[in-house]
C-alpha positions as CSV (number, residue, x, y, z in Angstrom):
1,X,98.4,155.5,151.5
2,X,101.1,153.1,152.4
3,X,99.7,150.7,149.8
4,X,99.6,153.3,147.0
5,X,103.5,154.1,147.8
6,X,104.2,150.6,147.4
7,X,102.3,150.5,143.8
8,X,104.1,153.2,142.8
9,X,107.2,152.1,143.0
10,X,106.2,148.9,141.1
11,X,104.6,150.9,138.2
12,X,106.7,151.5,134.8
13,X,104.4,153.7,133.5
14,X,103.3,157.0,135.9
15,X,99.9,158.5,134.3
16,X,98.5,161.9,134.6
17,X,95.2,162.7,134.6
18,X,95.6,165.3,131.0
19,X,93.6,165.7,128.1
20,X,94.6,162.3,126.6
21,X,93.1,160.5,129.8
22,X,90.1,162.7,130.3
23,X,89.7,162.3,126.9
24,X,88.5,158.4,127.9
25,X,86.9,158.9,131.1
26,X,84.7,161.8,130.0
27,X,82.8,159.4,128.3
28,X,82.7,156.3,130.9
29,X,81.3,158.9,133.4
30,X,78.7,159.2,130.5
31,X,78.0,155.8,130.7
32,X,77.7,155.5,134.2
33,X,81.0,155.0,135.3
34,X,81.9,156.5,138.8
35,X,84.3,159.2,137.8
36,X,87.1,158.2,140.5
37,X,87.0,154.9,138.6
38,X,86.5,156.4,134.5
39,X,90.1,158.3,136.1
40,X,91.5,154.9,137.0
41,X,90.5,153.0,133.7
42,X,91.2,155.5,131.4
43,X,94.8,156.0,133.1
44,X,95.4,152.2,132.2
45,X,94.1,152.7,128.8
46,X,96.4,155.5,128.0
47,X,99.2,154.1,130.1
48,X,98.9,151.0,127.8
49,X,98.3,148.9,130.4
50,X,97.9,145.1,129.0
51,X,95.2,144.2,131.6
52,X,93.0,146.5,134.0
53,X,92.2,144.5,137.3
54,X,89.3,145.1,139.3
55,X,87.2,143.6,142.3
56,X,84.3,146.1,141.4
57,X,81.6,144.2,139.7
58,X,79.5,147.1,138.6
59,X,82.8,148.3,137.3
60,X,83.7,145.4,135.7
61,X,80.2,145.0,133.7
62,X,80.4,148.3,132.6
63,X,84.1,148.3,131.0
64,X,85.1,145.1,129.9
65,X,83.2,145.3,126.3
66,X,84.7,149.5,126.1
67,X,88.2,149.4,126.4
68,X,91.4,148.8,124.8
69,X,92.4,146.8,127.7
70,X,91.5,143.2,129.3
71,X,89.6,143.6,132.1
72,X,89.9,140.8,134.9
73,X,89.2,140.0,138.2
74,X,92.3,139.4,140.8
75,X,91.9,135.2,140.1
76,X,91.1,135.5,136.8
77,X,94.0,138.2,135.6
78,X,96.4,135.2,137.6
79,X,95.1,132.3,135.3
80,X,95.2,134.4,132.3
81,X,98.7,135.0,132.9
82,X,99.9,132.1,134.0
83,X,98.5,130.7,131.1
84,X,96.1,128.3,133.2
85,X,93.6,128.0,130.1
86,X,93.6,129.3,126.1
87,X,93.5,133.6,126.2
């Protein structure tokens, strides 16, 4: 819980799980996204988040061609944004 707290007070943007959001994750569940995780993704999504970072590969297969978003694992999101090859 410690870790979240610490998140949270990095975050600019606080998203609540409301029509707009469920709206996304309804259909990810669909899909066979974990609904904990359709929550998480589709709270970036609306929240305009410019990447979505995961270590989940499942995850990561299922969302990357579905959302408005970049989806990147933790190495990968760091070379993208330190520019460490052509985005």
């Amino acid at each position: 819980m410690q870790a979240i707290s610490q998140w949270r007070a990095l975050a600019i943007n606080h998203v609540m799980a409301g029509p707009d959001v469920l709206a996304i994750a309804t259909p990810l569940v669909a899909s066979g996204v974990h609904a904990f995780d359709a929550l998480h993704v589709a709270s970036a999504v609306v929240g305009q988040a410019d990447l979505f970072i995961t270590t989940d590969d499942r995850l990561f297969k299922r969302v990357r061609h579905l959302l408005d978003v970049k989806v990147f694992f933790p190495a990968d999101a760091l070379a993208f944004l330190e520019n460490w090859y052509e985005h």
